[in-house]
N, CA, C and O atoms as a GROMACS GRO file, in nm:
protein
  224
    1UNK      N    1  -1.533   3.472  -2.446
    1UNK     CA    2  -1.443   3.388  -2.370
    1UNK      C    3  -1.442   3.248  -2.430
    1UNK      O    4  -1.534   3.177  -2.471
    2UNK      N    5  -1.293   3.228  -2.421
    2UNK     CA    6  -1.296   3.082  -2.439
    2UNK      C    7  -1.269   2.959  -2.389
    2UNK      O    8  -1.149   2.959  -2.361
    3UNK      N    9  -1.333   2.819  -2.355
    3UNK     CA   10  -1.298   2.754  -2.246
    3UNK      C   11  -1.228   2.593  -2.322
    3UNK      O   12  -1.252   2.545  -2.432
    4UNK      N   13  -1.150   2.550  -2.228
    4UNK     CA   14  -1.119   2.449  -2.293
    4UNK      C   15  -1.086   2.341  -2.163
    4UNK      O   16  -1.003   2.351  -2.073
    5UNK      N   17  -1.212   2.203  -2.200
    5UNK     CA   18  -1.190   2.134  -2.110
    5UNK      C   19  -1.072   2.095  -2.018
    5UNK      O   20  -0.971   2.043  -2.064
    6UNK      N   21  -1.087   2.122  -1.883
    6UNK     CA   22  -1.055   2.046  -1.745
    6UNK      C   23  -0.896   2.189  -1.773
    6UNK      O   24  -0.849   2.240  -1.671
    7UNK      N   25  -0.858   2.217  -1.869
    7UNK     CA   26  -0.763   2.329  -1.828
    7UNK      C   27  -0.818   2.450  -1.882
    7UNK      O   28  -0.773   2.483  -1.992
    8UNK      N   29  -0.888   2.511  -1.839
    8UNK     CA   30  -0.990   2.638  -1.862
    8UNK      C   31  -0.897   2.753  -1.917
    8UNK      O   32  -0.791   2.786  -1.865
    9UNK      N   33  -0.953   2.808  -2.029
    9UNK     CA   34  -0.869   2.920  -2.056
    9UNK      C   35  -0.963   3.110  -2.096
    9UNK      O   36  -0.975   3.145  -2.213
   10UNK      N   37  -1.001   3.175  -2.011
   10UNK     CA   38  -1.039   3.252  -2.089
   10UNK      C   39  -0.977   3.392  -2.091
   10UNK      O   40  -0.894   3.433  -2.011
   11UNK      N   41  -1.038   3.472  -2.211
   11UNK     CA   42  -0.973   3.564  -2.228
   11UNK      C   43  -1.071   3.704  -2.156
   11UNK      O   44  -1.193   3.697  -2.144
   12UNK      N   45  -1.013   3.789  -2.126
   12UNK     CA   46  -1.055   3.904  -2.125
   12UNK      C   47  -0.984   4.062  -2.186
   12UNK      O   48  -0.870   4.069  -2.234
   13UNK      N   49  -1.068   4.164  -2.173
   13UNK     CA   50  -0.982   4.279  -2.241
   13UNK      C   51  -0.858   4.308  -2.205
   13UNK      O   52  -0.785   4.384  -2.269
   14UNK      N   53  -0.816   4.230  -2.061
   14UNK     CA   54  -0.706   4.281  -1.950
   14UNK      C   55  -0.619   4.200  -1.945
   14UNK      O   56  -0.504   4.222  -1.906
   15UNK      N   57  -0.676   4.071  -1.993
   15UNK     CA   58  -0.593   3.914  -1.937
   15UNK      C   59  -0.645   3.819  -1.969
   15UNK      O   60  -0.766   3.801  -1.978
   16UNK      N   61  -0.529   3.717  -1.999
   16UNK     CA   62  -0.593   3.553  -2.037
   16UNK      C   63  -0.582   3.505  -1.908
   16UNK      O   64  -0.483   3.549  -1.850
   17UNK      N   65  -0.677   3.402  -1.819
   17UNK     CA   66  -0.667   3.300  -1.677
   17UNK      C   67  -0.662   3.184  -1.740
   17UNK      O   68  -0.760   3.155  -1.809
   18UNK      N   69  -0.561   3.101  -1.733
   18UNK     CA   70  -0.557   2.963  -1.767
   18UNK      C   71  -0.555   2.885  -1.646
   18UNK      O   72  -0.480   2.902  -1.550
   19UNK      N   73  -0.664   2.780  -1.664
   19UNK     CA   74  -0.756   2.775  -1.499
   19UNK      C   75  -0.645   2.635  -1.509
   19UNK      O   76  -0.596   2.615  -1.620
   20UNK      N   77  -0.610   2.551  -1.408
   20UNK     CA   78  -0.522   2.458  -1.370
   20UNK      C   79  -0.627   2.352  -1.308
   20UNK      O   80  -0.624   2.231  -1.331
   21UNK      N   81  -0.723   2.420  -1.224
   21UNK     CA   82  -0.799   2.377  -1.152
   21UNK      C   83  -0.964   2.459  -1.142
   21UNK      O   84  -0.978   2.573  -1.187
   22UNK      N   85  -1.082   2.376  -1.075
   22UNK     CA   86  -1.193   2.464  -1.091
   22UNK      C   87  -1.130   2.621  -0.993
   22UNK      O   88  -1.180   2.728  -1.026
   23UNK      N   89  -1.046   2.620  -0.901
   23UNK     CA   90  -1.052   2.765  -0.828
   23UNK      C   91  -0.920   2.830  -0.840
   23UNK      O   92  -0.868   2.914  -0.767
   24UNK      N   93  -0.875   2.768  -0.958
   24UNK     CA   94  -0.700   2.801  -0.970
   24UNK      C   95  -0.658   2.834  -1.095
   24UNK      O   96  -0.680   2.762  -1.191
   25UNK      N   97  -0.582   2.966  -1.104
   25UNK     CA   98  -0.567   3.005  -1.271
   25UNK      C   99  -0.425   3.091  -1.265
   25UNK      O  100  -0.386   3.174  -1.183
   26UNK      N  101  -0.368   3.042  -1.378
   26UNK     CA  102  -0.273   3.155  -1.390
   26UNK      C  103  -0.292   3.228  -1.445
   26UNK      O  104  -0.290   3.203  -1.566
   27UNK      N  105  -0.323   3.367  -1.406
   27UNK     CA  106  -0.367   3.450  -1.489
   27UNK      C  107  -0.217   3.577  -1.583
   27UNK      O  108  -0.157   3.667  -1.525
   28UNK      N  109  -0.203   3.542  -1.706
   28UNK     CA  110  -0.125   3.653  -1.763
   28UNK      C  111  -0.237   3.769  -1.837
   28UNK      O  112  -0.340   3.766  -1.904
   29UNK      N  113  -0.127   3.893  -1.766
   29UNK     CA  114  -0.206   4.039  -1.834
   29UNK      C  115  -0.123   4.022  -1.984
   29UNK      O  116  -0.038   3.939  -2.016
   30UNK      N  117  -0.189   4.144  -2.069
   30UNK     CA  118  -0.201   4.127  -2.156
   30UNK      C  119  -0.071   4.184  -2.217
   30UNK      O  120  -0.013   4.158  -2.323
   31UNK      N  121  -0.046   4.260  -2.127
   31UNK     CA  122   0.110   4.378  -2.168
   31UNK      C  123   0.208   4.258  -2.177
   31UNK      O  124   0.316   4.287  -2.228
   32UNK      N  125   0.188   4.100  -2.129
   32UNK     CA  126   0.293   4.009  -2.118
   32UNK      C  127   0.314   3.977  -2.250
   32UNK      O  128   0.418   3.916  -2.279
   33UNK      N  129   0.230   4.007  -2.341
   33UNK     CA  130   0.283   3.950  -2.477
   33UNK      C  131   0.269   4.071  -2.580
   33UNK      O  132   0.176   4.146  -2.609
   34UNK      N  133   0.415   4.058  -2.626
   34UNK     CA  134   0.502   4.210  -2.736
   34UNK      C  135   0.407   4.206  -2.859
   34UNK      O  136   0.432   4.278  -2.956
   35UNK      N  137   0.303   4.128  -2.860
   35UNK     CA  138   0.212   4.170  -3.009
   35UNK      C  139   0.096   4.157  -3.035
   35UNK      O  140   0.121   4.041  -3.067
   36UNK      N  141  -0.065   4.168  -3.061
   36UNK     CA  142  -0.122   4.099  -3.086
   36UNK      C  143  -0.170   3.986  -3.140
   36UNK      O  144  -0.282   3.933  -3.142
   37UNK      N  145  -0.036   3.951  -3.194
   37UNK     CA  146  -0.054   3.803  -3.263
   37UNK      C  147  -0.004   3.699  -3.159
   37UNK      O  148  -0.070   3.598  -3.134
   38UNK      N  149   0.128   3.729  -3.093
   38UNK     CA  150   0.145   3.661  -2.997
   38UNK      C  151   0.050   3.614  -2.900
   38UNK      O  152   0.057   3.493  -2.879
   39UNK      N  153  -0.026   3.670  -2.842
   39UNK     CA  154  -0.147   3.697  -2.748
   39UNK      C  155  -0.285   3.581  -2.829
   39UNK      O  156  -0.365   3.504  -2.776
   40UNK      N  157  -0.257   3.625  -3.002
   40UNK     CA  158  -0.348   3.521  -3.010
   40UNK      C  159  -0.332   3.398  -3.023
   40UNK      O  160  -0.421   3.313  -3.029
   41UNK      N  161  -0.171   3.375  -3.032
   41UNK     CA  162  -0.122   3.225  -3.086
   41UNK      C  163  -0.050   3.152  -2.930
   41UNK      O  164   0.027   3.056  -2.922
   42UNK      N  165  -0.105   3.235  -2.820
   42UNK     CA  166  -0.076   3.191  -2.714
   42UNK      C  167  -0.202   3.058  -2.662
   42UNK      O  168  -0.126   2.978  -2.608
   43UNK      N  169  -0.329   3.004  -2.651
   43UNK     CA  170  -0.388   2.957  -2.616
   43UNK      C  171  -0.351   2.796  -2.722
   43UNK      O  172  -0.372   2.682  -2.682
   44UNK      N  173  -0.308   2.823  -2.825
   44UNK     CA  174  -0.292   2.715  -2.888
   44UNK      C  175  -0.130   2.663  -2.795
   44UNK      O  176  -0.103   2.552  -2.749
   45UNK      N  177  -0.076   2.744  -2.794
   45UNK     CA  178   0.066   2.720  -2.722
   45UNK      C  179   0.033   2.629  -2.629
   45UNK      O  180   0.061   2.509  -2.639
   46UNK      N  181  -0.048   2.696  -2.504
   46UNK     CA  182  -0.078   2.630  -2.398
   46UNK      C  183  -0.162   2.486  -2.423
   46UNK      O  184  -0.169   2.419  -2.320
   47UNK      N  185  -0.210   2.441  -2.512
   47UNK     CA  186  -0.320   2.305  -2.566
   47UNK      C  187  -0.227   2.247  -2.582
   47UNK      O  188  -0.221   2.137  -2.528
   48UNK      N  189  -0.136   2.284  -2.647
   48UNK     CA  190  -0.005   2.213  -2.739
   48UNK      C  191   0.077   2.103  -2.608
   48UNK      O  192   0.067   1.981  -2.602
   49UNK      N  193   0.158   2.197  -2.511
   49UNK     CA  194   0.182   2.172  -2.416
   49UNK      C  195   0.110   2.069  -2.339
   49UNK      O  196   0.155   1.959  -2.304
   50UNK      N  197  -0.015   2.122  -2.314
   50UNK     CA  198  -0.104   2.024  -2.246
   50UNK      C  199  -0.134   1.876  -2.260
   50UNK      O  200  -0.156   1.791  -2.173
   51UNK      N  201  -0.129   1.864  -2.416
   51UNK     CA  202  -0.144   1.763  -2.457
   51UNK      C  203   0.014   1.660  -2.476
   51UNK      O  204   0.026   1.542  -2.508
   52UNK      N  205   0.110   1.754  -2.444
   52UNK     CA  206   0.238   1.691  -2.496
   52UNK      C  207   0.273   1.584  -2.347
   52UNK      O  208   0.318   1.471  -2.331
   53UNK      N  209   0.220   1.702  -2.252
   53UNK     CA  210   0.235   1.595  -2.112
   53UNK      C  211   0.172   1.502  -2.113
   53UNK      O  212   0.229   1.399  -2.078
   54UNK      N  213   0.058   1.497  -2.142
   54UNK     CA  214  -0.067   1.363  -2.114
   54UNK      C  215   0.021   1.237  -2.166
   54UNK      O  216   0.040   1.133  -2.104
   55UNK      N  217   0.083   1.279  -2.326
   55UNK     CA  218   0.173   1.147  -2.392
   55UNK      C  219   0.315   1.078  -2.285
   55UNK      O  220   0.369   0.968  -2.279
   56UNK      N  221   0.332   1.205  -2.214
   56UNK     CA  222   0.414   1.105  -2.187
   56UNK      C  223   0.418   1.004  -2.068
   56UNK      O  224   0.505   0.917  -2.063
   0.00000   0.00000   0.00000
């Protein structure tokens, strides 16, 4: 699993939870993304994002 400060992200065999909050996550299953590469170039997606709000 992998975590990434104050917006938590981990993975499992079933699903990524991208935590919002300590008791709050959106969790996507895994069937949501058409590839295994997608699935892996998804957590950078979400950092990307994350960080794009803070700028503004």
């Amino acid at each position: 699993m992998m975590r990434i400060e104050y917006e938590n992200k981990f993975t499992d065999p079933d699903f990524i939870a991208v935590y919002v909050s300590q008791l709050h996550a959106h969790v996507i299953p895994n069937r949501a993304f058409s590839s295994e590469a997608q699935k892996e170039e998804f957590p950078a997606l979400v950092q990307d994002k994350i960080t794009a709000s803070r700028t503004k």
